[in-house]
KOLBAFI-431789 format. One record per residue: residue number from 1; z, y, x of N, C-alpha, C in turn. Coordinates in nm, 2 decimals. Layout:
N
<dogu><n>NUM</n><n_pz>Z</n_pz><n_py>Y</n_py><n_px>X</n_px><ca_pz>Z</ca_pz><ca_py>Y</ca_py><ca_px>X</ca_px><c_pz>Z</c_pz><c_py>Y</c_py><c_px>X</c_px></dogu>
...
END
This chain:
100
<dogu><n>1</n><n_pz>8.91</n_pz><n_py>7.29</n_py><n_px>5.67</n_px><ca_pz>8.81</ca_pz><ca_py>7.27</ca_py><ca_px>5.77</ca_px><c_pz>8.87</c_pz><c_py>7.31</c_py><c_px>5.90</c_px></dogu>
<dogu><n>2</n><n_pz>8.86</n_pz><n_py>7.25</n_py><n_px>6.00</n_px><ca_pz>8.90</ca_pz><ca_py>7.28</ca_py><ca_px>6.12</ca_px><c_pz>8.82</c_pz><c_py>7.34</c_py><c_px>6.19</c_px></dogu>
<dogu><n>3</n><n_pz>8.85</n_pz><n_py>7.42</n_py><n_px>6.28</n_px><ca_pz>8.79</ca_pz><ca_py>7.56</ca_py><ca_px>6.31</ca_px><c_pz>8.68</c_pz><c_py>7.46</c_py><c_px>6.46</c_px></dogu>
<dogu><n>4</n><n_pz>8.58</n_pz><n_py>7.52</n_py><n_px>6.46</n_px><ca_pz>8.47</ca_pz><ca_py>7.46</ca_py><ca_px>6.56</ca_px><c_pz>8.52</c_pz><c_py>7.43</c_py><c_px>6.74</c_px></dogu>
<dogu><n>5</n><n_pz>8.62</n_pz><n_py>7.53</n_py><n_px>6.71</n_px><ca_pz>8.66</ca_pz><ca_py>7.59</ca_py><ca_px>6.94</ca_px><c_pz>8.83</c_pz><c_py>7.44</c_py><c_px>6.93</c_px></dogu>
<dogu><n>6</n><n_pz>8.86</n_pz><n_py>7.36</n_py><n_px>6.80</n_px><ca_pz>9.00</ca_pz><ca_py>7.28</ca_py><ca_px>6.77</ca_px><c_pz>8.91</c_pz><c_py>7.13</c_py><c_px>6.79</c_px></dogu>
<dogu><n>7</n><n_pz>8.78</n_pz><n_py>7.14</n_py><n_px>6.77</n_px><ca_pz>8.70</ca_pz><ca_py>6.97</ca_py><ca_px>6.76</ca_px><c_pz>8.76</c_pz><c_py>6.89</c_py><c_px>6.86</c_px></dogu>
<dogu><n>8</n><n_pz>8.80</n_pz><n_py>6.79</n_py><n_px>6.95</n_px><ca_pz>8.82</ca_pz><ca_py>6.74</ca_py><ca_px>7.06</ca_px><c_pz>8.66</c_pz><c_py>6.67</c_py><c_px>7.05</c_px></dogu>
<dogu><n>9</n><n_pz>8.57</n_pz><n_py>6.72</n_py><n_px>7.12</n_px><ca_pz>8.45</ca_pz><ca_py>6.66</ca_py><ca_px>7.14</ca_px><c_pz>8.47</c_pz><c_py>6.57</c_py><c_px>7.22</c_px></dogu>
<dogu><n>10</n><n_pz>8.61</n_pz><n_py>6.50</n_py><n_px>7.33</n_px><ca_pz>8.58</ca_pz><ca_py>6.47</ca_py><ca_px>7.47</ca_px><c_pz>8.55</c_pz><c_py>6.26</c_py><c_px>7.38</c_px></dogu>
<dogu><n>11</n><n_pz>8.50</n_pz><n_py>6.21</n_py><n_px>7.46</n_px><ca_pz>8.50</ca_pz><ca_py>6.10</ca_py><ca_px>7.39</ca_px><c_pz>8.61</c_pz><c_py>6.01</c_py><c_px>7.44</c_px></dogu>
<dogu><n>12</n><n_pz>8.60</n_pz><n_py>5.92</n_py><n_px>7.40</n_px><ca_pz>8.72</ca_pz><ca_py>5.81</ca_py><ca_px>7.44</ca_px><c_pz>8.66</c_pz><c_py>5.73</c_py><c_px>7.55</c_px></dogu>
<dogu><n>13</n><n_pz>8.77</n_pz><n_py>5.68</n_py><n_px>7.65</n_px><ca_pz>8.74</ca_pz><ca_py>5.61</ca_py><ca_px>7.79</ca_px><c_pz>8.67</c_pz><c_py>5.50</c_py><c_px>7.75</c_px></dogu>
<dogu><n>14</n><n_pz>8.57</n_pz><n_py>5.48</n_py><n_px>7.81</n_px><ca_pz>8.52</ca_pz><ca_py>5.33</ca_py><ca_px>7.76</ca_px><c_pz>8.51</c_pz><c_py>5.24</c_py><c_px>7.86</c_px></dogu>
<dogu><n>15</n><n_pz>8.48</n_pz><n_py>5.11</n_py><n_px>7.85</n_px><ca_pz>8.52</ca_pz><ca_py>5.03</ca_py><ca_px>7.97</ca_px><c_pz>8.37</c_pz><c_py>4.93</c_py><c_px>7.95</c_px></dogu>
<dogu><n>16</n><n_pz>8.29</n_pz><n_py>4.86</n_py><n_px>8.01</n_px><ca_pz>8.20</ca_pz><ca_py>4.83</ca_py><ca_px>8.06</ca_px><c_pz>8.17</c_pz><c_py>4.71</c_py><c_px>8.16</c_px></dogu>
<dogu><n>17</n><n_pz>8.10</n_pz><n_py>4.60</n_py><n_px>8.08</n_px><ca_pz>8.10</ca_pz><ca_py>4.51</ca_py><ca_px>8.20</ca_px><c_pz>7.98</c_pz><c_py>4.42</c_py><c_px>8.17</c_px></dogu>
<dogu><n>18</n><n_pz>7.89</n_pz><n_py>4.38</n_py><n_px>8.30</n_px><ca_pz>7.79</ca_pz><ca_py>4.31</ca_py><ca_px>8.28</ca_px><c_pz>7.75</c_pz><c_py>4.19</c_py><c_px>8.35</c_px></dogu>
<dogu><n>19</n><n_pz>7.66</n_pz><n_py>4.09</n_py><n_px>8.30</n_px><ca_pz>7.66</ca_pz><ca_py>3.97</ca_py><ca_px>8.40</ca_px><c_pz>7.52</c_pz><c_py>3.94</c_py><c_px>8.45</c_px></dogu>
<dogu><n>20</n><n_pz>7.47</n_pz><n_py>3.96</n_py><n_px>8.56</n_px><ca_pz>7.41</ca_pz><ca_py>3.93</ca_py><ca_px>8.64</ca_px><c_pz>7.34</c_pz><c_py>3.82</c_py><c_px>8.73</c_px></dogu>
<dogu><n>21</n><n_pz>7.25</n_pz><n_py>3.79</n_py><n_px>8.72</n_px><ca_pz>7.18</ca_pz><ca_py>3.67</ca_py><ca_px>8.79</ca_px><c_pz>7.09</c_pz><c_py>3.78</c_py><c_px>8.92</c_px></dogu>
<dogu><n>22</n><n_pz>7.17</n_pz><n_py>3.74</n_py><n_px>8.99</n_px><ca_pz>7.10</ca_pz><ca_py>3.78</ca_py><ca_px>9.15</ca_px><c_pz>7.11</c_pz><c_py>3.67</c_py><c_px>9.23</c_px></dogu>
<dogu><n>23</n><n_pz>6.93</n_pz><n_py>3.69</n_py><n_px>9.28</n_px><ca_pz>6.81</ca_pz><ca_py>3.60</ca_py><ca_px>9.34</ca_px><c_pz>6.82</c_pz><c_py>3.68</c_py><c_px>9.52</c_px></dogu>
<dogu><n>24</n><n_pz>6.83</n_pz><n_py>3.55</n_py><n_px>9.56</n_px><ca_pz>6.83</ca_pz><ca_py>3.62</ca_py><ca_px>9.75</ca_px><c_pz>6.77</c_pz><c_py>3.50</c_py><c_px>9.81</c_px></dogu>
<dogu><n>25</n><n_pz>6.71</n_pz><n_py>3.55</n_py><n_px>9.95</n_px><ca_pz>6.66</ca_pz><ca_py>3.48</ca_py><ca_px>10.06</ca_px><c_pz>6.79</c_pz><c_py>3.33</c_py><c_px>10.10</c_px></dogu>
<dogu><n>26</n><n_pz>6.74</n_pz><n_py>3.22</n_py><n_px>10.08</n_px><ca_pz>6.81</ca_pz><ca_py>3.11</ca_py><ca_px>10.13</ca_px><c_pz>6.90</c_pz><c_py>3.12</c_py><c_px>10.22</c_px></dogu>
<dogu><n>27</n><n_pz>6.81</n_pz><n_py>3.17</n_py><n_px>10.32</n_px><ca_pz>6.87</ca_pz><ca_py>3.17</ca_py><ca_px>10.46</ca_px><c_pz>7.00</c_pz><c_py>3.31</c_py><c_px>10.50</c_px></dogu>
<dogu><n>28</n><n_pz>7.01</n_pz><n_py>3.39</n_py><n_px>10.32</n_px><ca_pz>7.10</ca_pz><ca_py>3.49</ca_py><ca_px>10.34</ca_px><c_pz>7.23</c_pz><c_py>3.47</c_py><c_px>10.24</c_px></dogu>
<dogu><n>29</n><n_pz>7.20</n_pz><n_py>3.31</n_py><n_px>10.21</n_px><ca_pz>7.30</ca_pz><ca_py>3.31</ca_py><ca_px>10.05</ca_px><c_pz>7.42</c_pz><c_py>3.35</c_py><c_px>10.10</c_px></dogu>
<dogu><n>30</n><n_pz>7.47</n_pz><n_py>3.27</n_py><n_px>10.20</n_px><ca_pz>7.65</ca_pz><ca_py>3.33</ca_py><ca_px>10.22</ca_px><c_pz>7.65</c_pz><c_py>3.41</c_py><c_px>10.23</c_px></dogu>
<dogu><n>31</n><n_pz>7.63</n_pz><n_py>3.48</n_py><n_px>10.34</n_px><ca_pz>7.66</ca_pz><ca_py>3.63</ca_py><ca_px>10.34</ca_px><c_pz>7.70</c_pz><c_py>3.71</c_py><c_px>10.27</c_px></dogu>
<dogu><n>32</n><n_pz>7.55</n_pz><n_py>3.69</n_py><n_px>10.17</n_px><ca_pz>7.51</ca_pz><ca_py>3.74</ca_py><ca_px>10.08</ca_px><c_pz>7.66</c_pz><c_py>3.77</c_py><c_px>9.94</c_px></dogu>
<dogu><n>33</n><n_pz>7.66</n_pz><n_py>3.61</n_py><n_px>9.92</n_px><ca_pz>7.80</ca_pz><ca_py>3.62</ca_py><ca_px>9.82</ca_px><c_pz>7.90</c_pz><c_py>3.64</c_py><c_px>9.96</c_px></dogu>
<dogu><n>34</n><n_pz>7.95</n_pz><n_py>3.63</n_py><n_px>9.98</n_px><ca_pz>8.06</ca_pz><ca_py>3.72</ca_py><ca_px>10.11</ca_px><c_pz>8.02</c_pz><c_py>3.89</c_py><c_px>10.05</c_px></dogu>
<dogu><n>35</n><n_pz>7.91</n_pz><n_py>3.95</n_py><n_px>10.09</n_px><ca_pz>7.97</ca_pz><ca_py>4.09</ca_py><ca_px>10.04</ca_px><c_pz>7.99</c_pz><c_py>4.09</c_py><c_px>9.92</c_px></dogu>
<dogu><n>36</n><n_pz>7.94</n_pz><n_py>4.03</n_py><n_px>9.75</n_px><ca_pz>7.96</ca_pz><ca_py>4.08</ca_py><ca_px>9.68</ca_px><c_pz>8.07</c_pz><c_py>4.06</c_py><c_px>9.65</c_px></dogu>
<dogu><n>37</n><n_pz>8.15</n_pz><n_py>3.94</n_py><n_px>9.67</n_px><ca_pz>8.27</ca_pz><ca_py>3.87</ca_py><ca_px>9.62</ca_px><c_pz>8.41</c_pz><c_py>4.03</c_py><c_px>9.68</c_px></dogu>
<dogu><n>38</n><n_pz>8.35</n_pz><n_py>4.08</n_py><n_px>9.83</n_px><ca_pz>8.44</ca_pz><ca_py>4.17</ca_py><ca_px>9.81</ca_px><c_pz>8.39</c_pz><c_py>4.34</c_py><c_px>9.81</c_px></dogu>
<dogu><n>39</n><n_pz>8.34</n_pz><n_py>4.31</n_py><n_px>9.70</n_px><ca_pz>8.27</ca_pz><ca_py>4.45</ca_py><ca_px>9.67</ca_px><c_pz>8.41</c_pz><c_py>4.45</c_py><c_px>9.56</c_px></dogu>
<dogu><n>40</n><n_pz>8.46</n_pz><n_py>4.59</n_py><n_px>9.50</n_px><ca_pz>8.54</ca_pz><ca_py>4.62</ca_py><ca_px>9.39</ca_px><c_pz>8.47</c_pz><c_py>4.60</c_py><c_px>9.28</c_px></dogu>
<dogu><n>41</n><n_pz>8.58</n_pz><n_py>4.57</n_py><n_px>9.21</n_px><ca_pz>8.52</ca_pz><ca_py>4.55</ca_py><ca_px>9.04</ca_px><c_pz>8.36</c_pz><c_py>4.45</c_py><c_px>9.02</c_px></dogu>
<dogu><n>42</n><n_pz>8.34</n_pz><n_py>4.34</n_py><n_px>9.10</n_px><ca_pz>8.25</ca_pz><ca_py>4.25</ca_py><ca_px>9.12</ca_px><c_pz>8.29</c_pz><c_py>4.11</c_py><c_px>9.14</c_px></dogu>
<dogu><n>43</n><n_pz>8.25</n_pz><n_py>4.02</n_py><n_px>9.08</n_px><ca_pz>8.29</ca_pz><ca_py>3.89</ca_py><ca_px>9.10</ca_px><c_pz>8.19</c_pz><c_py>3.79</c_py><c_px>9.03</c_px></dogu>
<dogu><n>44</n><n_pz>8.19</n_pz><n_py>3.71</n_py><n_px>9.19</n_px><ca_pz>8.07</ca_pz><ca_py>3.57</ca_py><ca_px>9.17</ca_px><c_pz>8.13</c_pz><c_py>3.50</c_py><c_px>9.08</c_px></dogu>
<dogu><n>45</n><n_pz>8.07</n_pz><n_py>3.43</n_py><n_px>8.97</n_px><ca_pz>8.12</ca_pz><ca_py>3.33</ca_py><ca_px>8.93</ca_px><c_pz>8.09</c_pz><c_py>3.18</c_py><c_px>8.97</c_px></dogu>
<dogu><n>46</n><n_pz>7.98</n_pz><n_py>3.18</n_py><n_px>8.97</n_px><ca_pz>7.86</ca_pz><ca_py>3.05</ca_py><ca_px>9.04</ca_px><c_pz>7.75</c_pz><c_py>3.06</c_py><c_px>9.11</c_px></dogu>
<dogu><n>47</n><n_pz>7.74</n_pz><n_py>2.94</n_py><n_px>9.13</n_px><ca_pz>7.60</ca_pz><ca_py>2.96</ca_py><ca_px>9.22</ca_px><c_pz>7.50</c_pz><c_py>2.87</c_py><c_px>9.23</c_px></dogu>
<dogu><n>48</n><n_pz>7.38</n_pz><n_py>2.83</n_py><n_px>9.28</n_px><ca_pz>7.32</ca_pz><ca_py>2.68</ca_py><ca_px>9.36</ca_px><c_pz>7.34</c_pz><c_py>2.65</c_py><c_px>9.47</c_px></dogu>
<dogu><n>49</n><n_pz>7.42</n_pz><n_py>2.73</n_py><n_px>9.48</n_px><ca_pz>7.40</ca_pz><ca_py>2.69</ca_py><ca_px>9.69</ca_px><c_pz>7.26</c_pz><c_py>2.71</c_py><c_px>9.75</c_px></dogu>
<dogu><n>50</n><n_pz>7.24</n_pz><n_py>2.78</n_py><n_px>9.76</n_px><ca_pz>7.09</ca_pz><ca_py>2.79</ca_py><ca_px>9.78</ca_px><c_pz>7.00</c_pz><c_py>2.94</c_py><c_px>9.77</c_px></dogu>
<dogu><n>51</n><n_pz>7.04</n_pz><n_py>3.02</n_py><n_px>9.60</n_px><ca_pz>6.95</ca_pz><ca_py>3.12</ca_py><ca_px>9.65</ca_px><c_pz>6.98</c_pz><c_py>3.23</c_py><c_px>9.51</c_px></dogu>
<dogu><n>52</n><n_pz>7.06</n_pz><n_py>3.18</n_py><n_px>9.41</n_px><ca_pz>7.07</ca_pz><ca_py>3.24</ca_py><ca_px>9.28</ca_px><c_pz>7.24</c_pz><c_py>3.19</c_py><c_px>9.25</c_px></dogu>
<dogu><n>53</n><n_pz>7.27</n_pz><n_py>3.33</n_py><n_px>9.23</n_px><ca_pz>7.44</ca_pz><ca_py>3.41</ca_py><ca_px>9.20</ca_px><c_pz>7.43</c_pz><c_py>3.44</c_py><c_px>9.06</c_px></dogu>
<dogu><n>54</n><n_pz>7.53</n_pz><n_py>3.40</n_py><n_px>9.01</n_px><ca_pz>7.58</ca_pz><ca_py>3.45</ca_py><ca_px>8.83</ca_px><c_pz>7.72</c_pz><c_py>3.54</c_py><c_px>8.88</c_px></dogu>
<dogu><n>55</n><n_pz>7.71</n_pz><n_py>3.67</n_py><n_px>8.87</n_px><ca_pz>7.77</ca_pz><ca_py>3.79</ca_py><ca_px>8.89</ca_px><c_pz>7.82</c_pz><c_py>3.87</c_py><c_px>8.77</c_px></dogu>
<dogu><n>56</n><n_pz>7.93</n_pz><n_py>3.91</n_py><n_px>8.76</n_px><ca_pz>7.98</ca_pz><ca_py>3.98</ca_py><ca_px>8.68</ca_px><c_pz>7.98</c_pz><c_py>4.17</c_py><c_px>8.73</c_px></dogu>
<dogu><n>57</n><n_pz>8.02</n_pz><n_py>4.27</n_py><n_px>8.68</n_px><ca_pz>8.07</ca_pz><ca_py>4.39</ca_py><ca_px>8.73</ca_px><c_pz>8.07</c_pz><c_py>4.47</c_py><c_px>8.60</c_px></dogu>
<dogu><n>58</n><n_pz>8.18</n_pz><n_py>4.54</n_py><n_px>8.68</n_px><ca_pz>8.28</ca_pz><ca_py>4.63</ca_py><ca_px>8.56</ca_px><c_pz>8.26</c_pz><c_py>4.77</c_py><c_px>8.62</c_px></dogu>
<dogu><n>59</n><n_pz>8.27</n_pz><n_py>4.83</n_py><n_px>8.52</n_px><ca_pz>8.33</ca_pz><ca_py>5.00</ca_py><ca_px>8.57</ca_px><c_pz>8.35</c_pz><c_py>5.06</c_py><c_px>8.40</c_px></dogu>
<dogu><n>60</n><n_pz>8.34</n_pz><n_py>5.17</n_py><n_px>8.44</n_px><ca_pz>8.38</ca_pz><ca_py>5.28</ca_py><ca_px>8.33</ca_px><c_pz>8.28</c_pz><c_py>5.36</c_py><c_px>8.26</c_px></dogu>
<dogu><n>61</n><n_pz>8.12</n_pz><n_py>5.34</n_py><n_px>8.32</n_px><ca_pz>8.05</ca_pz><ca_py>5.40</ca_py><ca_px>8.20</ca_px><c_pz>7.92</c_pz><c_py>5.30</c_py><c_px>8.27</c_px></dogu>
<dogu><n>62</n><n_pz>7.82</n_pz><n_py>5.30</n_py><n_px>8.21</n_px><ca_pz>7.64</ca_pz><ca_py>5.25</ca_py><ca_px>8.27</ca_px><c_pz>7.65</c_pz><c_py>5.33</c_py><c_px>8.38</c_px></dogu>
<dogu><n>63</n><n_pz>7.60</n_pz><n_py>5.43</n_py><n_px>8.38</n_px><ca_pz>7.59</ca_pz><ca_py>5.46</ca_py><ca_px>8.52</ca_px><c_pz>7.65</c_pz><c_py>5.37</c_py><c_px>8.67</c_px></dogu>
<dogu><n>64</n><n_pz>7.80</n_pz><n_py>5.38</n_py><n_px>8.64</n_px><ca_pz>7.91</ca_pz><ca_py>5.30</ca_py><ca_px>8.75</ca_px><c_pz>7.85</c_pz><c_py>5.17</c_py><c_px>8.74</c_px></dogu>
<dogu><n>65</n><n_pz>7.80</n_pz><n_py>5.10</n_py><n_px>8.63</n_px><ca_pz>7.75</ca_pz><ca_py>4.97</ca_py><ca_px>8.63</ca_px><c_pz>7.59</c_pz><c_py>4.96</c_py><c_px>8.70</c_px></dogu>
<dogu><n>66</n><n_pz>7.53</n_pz><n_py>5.06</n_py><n_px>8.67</n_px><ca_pz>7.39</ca_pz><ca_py>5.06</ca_py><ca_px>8.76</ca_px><c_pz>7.43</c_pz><c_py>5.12</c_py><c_px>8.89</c_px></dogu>
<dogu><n>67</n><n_pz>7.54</n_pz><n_py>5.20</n_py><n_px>8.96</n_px><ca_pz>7.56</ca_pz><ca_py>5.21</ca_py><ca_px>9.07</ca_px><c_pz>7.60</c_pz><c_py>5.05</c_py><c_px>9.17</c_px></dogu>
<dogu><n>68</n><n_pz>7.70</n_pz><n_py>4.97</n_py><n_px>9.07</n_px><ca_pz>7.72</ca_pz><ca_py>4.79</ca_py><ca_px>9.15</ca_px><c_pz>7.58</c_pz><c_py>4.75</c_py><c_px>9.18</c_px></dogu>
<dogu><n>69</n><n_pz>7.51</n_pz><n_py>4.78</n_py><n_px>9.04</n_px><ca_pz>7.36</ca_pz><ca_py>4.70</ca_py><ca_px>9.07</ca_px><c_pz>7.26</c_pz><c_py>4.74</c_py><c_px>9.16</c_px></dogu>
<dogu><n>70</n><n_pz>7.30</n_pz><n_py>4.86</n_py><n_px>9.22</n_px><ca_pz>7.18</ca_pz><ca_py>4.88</ca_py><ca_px>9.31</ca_px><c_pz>7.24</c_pz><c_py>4.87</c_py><c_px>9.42</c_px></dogu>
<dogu><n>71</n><n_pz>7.41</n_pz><n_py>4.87</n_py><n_px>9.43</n_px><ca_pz>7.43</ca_pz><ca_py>4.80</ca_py><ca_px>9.57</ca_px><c_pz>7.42</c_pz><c_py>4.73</c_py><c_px>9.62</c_px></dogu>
<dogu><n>72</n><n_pz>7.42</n_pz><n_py>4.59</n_py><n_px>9.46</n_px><ca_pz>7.33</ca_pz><ca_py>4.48</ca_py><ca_px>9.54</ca_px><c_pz>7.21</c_pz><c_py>4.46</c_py><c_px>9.57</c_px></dogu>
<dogu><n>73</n><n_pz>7.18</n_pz><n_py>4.53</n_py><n_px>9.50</n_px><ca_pz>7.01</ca_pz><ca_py>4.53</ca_py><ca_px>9.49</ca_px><c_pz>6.95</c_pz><c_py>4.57</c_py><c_px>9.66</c_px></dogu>
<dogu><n>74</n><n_pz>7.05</n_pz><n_py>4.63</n_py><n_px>9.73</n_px><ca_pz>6.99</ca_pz><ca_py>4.68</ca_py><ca_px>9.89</ca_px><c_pz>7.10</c_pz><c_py>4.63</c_py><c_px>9.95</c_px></dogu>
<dogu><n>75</n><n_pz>7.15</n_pz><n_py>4.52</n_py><n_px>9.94</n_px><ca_pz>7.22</ca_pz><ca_py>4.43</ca_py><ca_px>10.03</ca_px><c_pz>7.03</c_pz><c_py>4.35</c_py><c_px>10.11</c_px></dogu>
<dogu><n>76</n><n_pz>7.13</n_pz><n_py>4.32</n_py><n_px>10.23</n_px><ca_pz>7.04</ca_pz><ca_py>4.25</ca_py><ca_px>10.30</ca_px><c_pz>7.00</c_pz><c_py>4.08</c_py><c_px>10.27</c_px></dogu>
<dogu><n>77</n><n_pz>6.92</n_pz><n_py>4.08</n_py><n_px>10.23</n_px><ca_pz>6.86</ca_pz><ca_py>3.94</ca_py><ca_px>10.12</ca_px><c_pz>6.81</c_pz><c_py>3.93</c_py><c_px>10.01</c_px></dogu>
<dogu><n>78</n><n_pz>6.89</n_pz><n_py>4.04</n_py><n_px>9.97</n_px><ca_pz>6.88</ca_pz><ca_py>4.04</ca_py><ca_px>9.79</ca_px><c_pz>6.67</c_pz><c_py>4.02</c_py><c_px>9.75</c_px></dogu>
<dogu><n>79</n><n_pz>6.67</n_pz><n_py>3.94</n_py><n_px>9.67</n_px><ca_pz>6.51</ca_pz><ca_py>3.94</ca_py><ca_px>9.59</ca_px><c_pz>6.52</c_pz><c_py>4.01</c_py><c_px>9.48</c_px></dogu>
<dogu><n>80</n><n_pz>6.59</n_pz><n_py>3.99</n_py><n_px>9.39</n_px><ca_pz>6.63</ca_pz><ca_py>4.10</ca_py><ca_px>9.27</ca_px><c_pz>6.76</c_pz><c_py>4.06</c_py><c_px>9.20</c_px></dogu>
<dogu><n>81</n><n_pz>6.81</n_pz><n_py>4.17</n_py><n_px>9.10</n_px><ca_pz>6.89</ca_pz><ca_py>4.15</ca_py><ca_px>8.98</ca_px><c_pz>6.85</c_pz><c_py>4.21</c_py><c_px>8.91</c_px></dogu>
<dogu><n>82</n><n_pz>6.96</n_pz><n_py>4.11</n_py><n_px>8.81</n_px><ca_pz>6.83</ca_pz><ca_py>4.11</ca_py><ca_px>8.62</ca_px><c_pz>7.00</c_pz><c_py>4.08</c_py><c_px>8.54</c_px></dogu>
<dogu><n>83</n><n_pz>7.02</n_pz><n_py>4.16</n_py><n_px>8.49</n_px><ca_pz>7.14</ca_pz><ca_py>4.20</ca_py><ca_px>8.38</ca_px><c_pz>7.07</c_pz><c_py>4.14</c_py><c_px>8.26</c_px></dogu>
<dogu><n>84</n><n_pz>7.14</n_pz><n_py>4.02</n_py><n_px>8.25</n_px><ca_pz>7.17</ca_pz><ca_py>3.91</ca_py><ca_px>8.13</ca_px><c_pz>7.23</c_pz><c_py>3.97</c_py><c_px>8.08</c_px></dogu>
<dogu><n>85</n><n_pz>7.34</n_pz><n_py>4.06</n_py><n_px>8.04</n_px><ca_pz>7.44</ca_pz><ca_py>4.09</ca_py><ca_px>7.94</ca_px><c_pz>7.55</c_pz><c_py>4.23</c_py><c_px>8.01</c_px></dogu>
<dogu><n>86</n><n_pz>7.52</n_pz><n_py>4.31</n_py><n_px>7.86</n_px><ca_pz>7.62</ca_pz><ca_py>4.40</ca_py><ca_px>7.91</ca_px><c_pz>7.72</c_pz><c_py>4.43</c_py><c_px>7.79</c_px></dogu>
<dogu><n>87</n><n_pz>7.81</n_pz><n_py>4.49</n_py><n_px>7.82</n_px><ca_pz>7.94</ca_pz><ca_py>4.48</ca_py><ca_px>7.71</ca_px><c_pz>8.00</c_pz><c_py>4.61</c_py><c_px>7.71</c_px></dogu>
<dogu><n>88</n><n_pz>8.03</n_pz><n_py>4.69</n_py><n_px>7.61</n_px><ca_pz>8.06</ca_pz><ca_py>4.85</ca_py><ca_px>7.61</ca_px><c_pz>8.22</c_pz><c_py>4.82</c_py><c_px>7.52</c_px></dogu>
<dogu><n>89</n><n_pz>8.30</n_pz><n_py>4.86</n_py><n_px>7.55</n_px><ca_pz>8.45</ca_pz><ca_py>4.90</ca_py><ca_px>7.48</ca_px><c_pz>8.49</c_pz><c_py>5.04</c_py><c_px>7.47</c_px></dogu>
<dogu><n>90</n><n_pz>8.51</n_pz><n_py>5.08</n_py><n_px>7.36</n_px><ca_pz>8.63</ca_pz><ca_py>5.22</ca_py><ca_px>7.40</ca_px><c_pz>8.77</c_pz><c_py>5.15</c_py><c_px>7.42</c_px></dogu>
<dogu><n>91</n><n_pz>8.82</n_pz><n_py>5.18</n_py><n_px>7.55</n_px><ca_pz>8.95</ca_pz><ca_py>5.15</ca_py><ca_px>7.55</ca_px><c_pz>9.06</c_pz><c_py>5.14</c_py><c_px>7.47</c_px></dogu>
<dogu><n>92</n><n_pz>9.05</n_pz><n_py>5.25</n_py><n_px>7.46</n_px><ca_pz>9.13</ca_pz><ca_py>5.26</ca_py><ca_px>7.28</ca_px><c_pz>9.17</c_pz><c_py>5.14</c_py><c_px>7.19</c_px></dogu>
<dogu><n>93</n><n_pz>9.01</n_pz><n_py>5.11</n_py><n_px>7.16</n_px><ca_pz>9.03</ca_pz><ca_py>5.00</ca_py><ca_px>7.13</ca_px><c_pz>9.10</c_pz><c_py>4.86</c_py><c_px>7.18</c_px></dogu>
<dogu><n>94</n><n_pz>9.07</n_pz><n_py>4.85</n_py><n_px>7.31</n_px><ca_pz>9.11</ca_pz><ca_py>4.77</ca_py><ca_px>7.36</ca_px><c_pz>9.28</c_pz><c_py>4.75</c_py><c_px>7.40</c_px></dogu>
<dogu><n>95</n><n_pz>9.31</n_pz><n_py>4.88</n_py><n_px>7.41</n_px><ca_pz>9.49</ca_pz><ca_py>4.90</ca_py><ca_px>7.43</ca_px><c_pz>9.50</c_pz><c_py>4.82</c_py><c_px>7.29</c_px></dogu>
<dogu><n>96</n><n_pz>9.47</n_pz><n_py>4.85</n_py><n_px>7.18</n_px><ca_pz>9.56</ca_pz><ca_py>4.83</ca_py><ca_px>7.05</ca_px><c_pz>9.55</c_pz><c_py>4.64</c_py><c_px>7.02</c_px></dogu>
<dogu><n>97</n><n_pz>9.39</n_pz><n_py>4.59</n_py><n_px>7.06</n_px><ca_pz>9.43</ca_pz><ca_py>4.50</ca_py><ca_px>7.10</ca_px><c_pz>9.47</c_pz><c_py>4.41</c_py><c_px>7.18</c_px></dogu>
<dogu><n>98</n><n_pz>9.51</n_pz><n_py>4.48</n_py><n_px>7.26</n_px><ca_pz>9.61</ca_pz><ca_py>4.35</ca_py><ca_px>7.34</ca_px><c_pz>9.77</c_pz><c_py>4.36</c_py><c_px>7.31</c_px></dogu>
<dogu><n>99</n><n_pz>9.82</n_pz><n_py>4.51</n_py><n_px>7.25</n_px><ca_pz>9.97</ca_pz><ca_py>4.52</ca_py><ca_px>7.19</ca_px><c_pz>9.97</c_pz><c_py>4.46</c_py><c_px>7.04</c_px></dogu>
<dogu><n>100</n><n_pz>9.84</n_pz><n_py>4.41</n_py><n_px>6.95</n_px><ca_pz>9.90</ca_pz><ca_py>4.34</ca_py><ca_px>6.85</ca_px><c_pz>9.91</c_pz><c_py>4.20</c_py><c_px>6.90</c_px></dogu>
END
């Protein structure tokens, strides 16, 4: 049995990414995608031209991913975001596959 004070409790790095449909004022769409496109760890994928962004964002735990979200969320325009999909990894995992 391994002694209680030897456990490594710490967890493994996990990595995190979600995709987003963010809704904004017409008359603020560029801009609008202008800041997110260079926000870090954020990227537009599409759009209408018009008023509705399909947005990705990455970080390292939920939190860091509800921190992107509420940046956009008080950008100037924004109507809302609504997280379609989110994706959790332990890194770990993810190192081993990409070296097999």
């Amino acid at each position: 049995m391994i002694p209680a004070d030897q456990h490594n409790n710490a967890s493994p790095p996990e990595w995190h990414v979600a995709s987003l449909v963010v809704y904004c004022q017409p008359e603020q769409f560029l801009q609008l995608r202008q800041q997110i496109e260079a926000m870090p760890n954020a990227e537009v994928h599409t759009d209408d031209n018009h008023a509705k962004l399909v947005v990705t964002v990455e970080g390292n735990s939920t939190a860091e991913l509800s921190e992107h979200m509420d940046t956009i969320r008080l950008l100037e325009g924004t109507l809302s975001v609504q997280m379609v999909f989110h994706q959790q990894d332990d890194t770990s995992t993810l190192a081993y596959a990409v070296t097999e």
